[in-house]
PAZA-524984 format. One record per atom (N, C-alpha, C): x, y, z. Coordinates in steps of 0.001 Angstrom, whole numbers, plus 500000, padded with zeros to 6 digits. Each point is the difference from the previous one (the first is absolute). Example, Ala and Ser with C-alpha at 12.3 -4.5 7.8 and 13.67 -1.06 7.14 Angstrom:
// residues 2
513190494310507800
499110501190500000
500900501200500000
499650501050499280
500820501190500060
499230501090500730
This chain:
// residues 162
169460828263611560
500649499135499009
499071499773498806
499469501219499681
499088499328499147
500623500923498621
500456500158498808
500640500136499035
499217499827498953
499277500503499259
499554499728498850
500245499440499090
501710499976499545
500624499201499220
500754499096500390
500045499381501408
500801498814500269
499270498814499785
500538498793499920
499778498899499447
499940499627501206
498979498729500136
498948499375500775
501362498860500651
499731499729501396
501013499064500508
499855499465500718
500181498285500471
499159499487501253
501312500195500913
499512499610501331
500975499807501165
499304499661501167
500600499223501141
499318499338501164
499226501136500782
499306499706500145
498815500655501533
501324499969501004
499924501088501090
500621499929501262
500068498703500746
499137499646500214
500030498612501084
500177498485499147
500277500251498810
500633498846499143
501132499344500604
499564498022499692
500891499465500295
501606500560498920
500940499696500711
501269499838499109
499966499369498905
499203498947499705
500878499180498998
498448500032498598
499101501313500389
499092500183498914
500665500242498686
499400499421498751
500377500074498994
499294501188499445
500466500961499165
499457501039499291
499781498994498769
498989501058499263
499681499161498716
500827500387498835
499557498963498867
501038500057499284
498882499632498708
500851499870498637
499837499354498707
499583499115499852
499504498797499438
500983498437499652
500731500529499120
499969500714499019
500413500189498482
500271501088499510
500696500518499419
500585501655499406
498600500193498835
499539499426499611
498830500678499455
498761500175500871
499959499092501435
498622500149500677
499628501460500292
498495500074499513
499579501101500906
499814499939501354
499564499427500517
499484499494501467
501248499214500935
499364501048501328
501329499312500676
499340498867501089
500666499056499982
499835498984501457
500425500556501248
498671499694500811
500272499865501197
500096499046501136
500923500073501368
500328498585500953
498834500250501046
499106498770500013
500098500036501541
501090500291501107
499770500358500797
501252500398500945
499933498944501220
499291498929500127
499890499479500965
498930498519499499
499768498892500916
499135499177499671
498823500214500260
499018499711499038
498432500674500715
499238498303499641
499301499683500858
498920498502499370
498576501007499772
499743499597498981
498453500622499419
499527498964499850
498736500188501413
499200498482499910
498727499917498962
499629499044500236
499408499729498854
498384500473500005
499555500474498924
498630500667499887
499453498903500128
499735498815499383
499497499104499541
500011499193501052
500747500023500854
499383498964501464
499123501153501254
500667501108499438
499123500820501144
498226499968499535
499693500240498821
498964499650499395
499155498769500549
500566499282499606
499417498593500312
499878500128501347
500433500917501506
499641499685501289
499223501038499868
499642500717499113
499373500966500402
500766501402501077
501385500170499361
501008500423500930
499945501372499654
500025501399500270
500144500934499473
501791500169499755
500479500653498883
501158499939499958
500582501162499100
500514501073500370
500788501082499360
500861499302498866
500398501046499048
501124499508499534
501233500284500534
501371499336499532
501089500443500654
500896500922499587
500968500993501113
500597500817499039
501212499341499867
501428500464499183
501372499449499842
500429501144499887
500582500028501064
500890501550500202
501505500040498932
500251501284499490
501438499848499061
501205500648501035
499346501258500798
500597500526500703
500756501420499051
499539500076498620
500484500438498686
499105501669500475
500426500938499339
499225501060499532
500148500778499040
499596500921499477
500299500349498606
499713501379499534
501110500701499867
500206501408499798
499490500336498575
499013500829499957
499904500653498208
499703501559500363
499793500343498710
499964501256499331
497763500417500650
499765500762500153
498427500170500543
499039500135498749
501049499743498662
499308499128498795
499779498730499355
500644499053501433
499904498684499708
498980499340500825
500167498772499572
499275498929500705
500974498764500269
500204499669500768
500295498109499832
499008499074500063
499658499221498940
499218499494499327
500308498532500528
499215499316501288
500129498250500215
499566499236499376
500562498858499505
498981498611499135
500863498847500413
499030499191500330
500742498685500056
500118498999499069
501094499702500573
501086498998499086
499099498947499454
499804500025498137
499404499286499458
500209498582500769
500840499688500643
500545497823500398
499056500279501334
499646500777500842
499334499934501134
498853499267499669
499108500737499408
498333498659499946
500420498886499239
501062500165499117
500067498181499472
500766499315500333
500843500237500805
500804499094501092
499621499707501578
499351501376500121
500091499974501887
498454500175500224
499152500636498647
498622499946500341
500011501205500894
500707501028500308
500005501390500667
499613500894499208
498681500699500613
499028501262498845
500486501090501170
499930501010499452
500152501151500527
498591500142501041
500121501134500636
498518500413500779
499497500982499836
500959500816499223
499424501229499644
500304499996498916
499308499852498241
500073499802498926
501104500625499122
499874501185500134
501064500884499578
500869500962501321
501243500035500003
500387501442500851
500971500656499686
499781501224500294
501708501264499530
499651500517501352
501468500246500414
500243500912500950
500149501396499682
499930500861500730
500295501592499836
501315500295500224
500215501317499372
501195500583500341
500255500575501405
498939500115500806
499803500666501138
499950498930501079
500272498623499425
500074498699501265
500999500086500005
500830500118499575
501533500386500304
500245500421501403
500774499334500919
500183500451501058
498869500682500974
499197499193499752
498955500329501203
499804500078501237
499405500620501032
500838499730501056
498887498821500820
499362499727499020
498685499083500522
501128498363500306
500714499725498904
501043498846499802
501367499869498705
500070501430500059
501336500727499440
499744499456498491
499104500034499587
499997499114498449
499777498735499315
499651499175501557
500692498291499424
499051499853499165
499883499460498999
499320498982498995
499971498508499983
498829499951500102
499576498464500361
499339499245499110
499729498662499997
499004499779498648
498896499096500841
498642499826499570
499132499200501003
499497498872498345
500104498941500993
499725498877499017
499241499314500514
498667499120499244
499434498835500212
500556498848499847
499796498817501171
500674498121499242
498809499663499872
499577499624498285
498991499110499701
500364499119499974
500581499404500868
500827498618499858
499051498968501451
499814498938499586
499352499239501968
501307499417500641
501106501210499740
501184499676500764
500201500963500385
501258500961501019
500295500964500590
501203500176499052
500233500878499316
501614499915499400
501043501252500511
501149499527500427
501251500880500680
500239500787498579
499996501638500431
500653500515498304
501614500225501533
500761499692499160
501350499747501143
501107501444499672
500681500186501125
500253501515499927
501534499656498376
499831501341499833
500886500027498266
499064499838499023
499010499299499802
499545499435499173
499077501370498879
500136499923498541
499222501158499326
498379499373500253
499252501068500991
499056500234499927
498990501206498699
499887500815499536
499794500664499300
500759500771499546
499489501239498789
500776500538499299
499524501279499836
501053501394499480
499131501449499863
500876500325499191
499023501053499434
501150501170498818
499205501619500568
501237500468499530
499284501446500265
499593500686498517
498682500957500364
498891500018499374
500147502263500119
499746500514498797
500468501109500236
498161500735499660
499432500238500778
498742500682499755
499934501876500218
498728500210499251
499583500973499861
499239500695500797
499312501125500094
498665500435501137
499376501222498991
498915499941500121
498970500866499002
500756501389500986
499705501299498659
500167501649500082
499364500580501035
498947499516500732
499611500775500679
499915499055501736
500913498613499447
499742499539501960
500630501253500744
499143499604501268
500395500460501195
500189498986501216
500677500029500189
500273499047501140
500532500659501047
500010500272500991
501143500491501403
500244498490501389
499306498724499753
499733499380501103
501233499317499725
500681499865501208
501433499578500015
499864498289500589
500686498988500021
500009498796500566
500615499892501255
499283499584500838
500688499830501666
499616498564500546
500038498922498755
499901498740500980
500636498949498862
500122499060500156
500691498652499266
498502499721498739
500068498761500468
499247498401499254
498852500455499667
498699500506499168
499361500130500049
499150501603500723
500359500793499608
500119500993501087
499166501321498807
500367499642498939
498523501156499477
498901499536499541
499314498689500457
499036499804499598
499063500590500233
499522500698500810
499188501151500528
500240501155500095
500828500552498688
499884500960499415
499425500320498914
C-alpha cells in the first residue's frame, strides 16, 4: 500500500476501541490536525515525585490513531500551544515525526502516542476525547547519493540504534 502519489490518511490501529476519534481540523484553514486521547490517562505529577525523591517516567496517552503517507513524508507532532498554559503538560521528547515505515508495524500496528510531563504538584486526568496534541504532514527530501536498505521491524522507538 505504499503509492507514491496517494495522499496521507489516518485510521484506527487493529485493537482500537470503537468509539476512537480520528483526527480532524478545528478550522478549514488549519494546517494541523487534532488529536483524541482515546481513553483516560492521570499523569502524575513530576513535582511531588521530586520532592520524595521518587523516580518517575513520563506518561504515554495512547490515540489508538495511525497514519498512512507517501515514503516522502513525515508526520510532524507538536503540542497543543493551551497544554503548558493551562494544564502545565511539556512534552518528553522535545520534538517528534513519525516515519512512513511506522505505519502498520507489526511491533504495535502503528499506534501513535504522545508522552507528556505534569509540572503541576497535582496529578491531572487528560480525560478520554479530549485534544491532546497536534500534527501536519511534512513532505521531505533525501540527498543523491543515500543509501539506505535497513527496513523497520519494531514500533516506539525502534531505530535508535541504527
Amino acid at each position: 500500500l505504499k503509492l507514491k502519489n496517494m495522499k496521507p490518511f489516518f485510521e484506527k490501529v487493529e485493537y482500537a476501541p470503537e468509539d476512537v476519534i480520528l483526527p480532524t481540523r478545528s478550522t478549514s484553514a488549519a494546517a494541523w490536525y487534532d488529536f483524541f486521547a482515546s481513553e483516560d490517562v492521570l499523569v502524575p505529577s513530576l513535582f511531588k515525585a521530586l520532592q520524595k525523591w521518587e523516580f518517575l517516567k513520563p506518561t504515554f496517552v495512547p490515540t489508538h490513531i495511525k497514519a498512512f503517507m507517501p515514503d516522502d513524508m513525515v508526520l510532524e507532532i507538536a503540542n497543543r500551544s493551551s497544554n503548558p498554559l493551562k494544564l502545565w503538560l511539556l512534552l518528553a521528547n522535545w520534538t517528534w515525526w513519525v516515519d512512513a515505515d511506522y505505519y502498520s508495524n507489526p511491533d504495535n500496528d502503528g499506534h501513535i502516542q504522545w508522552i507528556f510531563w505534569n509540572m503541576t504538584s497535582e496529578d491531572i486526568l487528560i480525560k478520554k476525547w479530549q485534544k491532546i496534541f497536534q500534527w501536519i504532514f511534512t513532505k521531505y527530501y533525501t540527498v543523491e547519493n543515500d543509501d539506505v536498505s535497513v527496513k523497520r521491524e519494531w514500533g516506539f522507538g525502534s531505530t535508535w540504534w541504527h
